[in-house]
C-alpha positions as CSV (number, residue, x, y, z in Angstrom):
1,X,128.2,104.5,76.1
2,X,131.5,105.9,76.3
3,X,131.7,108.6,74.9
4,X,134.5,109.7,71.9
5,X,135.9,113.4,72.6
6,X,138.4,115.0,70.2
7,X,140.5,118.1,70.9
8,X,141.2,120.6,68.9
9,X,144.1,122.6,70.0
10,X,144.3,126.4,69.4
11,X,147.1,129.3,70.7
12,X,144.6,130.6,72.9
13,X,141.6,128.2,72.6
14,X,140.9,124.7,72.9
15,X,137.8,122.9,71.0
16,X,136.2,119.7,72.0
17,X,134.4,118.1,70.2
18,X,132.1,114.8,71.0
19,X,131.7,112.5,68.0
20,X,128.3,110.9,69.5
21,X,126.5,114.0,70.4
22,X,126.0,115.5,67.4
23,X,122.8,116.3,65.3
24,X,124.1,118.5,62.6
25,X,122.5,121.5,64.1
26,X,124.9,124.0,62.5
27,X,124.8,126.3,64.5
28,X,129.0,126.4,64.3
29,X,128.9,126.3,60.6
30,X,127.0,129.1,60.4
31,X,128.4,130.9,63.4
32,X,132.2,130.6,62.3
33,X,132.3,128.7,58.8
34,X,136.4,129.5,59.0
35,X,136.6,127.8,62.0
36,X,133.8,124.8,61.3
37,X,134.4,123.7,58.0
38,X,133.4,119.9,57.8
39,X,134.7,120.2,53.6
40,X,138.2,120.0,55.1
41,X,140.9,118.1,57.5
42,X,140.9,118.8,61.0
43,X,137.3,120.6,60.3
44,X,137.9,122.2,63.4
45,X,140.7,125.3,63.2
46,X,140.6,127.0,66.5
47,X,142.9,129.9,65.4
48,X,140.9,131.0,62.5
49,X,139.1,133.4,64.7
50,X,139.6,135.2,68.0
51,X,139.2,133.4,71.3
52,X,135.6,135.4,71.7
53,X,134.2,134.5,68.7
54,X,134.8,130.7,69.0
55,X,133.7,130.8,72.1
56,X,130.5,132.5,71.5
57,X,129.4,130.5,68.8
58,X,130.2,127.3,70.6
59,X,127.5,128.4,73.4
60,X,125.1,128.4,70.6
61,X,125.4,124.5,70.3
62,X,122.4,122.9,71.7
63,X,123.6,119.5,71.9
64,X,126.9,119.9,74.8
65,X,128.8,118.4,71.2
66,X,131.3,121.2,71.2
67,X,133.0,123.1,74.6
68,X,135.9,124.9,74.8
69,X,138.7,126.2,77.1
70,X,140.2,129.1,77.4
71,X,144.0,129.4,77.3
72,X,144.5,133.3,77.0
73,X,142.6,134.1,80.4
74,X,139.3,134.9,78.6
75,X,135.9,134.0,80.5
76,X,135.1,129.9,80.6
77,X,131.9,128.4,79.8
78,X,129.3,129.4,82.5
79,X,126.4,128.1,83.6
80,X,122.9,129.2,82.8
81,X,121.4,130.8,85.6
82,X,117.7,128.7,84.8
83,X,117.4,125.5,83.8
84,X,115.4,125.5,80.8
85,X,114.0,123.1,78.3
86,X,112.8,123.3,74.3
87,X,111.1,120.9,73.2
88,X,112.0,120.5,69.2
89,X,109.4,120.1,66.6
90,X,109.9,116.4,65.4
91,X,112.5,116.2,67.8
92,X,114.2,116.2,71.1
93,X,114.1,118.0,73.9
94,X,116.9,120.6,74.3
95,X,118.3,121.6,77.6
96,X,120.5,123.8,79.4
97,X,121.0,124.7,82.9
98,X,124.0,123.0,85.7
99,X,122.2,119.2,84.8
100,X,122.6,116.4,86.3
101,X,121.9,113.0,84.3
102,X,121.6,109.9,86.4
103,X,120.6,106.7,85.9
104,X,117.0,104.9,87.9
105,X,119.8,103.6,90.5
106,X,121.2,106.8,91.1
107,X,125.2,106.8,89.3
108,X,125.7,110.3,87.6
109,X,125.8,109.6,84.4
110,X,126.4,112.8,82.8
111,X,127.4,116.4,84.0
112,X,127.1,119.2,81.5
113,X,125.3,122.7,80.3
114,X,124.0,121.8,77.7
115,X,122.5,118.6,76.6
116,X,119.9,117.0,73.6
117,X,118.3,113.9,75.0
118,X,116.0,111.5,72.7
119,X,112.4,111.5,72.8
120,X,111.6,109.1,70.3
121,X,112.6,106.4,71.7
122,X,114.8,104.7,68.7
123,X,118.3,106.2,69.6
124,X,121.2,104.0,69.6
125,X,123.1,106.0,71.9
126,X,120.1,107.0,74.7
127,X,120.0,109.4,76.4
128,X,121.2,111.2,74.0
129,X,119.5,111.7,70.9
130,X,121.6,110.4,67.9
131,X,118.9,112.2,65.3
132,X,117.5,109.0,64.7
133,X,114.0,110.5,64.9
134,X,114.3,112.2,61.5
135,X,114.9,108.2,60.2
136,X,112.1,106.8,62.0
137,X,109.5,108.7,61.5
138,X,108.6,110.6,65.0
139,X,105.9,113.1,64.9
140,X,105.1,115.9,67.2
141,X,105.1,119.7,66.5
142,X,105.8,120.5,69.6
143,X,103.4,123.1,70.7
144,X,101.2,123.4,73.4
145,X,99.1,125.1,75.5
146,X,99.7,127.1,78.3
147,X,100.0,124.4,81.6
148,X,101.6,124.5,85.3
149,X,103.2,128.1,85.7
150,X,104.4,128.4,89.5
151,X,106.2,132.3,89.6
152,X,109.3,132.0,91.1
153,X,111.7,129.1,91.1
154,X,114.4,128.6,93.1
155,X,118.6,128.4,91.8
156,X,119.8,124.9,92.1
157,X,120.5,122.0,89.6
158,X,117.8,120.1,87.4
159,X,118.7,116.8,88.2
160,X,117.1,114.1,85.3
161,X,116.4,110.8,86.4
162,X,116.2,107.7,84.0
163,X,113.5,105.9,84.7
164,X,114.2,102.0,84.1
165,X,112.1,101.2,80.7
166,X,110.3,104.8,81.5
167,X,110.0,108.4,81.1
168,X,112.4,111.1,82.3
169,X,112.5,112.2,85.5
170,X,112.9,115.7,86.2
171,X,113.3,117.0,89.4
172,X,114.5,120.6,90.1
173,X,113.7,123.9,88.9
174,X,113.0,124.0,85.5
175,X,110.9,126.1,82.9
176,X,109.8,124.4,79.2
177,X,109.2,126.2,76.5
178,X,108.0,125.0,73.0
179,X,109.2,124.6,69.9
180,X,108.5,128.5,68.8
181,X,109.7,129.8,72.4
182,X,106.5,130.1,74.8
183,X,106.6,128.8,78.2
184,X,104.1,126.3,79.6
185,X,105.8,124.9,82.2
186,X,107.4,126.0,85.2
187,X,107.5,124.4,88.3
188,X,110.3,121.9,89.8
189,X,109.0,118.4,89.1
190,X,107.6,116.6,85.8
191,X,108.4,113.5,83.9
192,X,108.7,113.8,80.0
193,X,108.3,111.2,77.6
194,X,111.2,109.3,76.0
195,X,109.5,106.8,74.2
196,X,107.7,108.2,71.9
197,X,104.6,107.1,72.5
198,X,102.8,109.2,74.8
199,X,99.6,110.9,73.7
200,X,100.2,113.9,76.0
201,X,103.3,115.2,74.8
202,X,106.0,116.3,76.1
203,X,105.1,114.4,79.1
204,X,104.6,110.9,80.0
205,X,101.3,109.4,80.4
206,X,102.4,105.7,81.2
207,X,102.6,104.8,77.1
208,X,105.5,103.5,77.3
209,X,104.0,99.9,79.6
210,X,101.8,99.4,76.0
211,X,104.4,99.8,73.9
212,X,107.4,97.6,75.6
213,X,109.7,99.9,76.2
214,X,112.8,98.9,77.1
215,X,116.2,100.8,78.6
216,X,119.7,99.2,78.2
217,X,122.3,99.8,81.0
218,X,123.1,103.5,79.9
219,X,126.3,105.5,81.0
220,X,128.2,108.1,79.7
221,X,131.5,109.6,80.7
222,X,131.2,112.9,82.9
223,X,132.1,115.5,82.2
């Protein structure tokens, strides 16, 4: 997938914005509805509040769809110190952290903050969830029990693995947290389902060889 990235230029702030990676979160709409207006042409007005503000509310994008860049000197996009993971109620798994998406072969496929991947297993665009699983009828509420807590974990990136017609790999340190914010994960390897199927949710418990799941070839610009 190549992926579509419009720029939004601003005096002291650029927006960008890719087309593919949102899920109509709105967490800009309601952050800075006179800057994110989708009722208008551009929908995007980087000027109509300062620098900060943009910026700030951008950060609260759980997808990677929006970043920005700084023009006026201001502080740049940095990366989380953890690498964390919440995993949505009827939907995907939200993460942020310095990530590292490559595919079963090893090619990076993706280099961001801030990243939604599918866990349904029907999006057109995997790994990235497209919010097909609010069409398709995925179910999982997305709490659990308490489950492998190690106490410290080390600084370095969570590299995700794509498992040909599997689960996701995930291999560095990582904490996951459910969909109301408790943590029963930590550790710094795990492989989480992406097919939909599994019966042990969020991970993978080999569900996917039953139901046929299948990968295409999938790459995405870095970033």
């Amino acid at each position: 997938m190549k992926e579509k990235i419009i720029k939004y230029k601003g005096e002291d702030i650029d927006v960008y914005f890719t087309v593919d990676r949102c899920t109509h979160v709105a967490e800009c709409i309601r952050g800075a509805p006179e800057v994110f207006d989708v009722t208008r042409k551009p929908w995007i007005i980087a000027d109509n509040a300062k620098p900060d503000k943009v910026a700030e509310v951008i950060l609260r994008c759980p997808t990677g769809a929006l970043h920005f860049e700084r023009k006026d000197g201001g502080a740049e996009e940095a990366v989380p110190g953890e690498n964390t993971v919440v995993v949505q109620r009827y939907g995907p798994l939200y993460i942020q952290g310095e990530l590292e998406i490559r595919n079963f072969d090893n090619p990076l496929i993706l280099k961001d903050t801030r990243i939604a991947l599918c866990r349904c297993g029907k999006s057109r665009i995997m790994p990235i969830c497209d919010n097909s699983h609010a069409f398709t009828g995925f179910r999982d509420k997305g709490i659990f029990g308490q489950g492998k807590i190690q106490k410290e974990l080390s600084t370095c990136p969570l590299v995700i693995i794509l498992l040909k017609n599997g689960p996701l790999h995930l291999k560095g340190p990582l904490e996951i947290h459910d969909t109301n914010g408790n943590s029963f994960f930590r550790g710094d390897n795990v492989t989480l389902c992406r097919c939909g199927q599994s019966q042990n949710m969020p991970f993978c418990d080999g569900s996917h060889i039953k139901a046929g799941f299948t990968t295409k070839k999938e790459v995405v610009l870095h970033h």
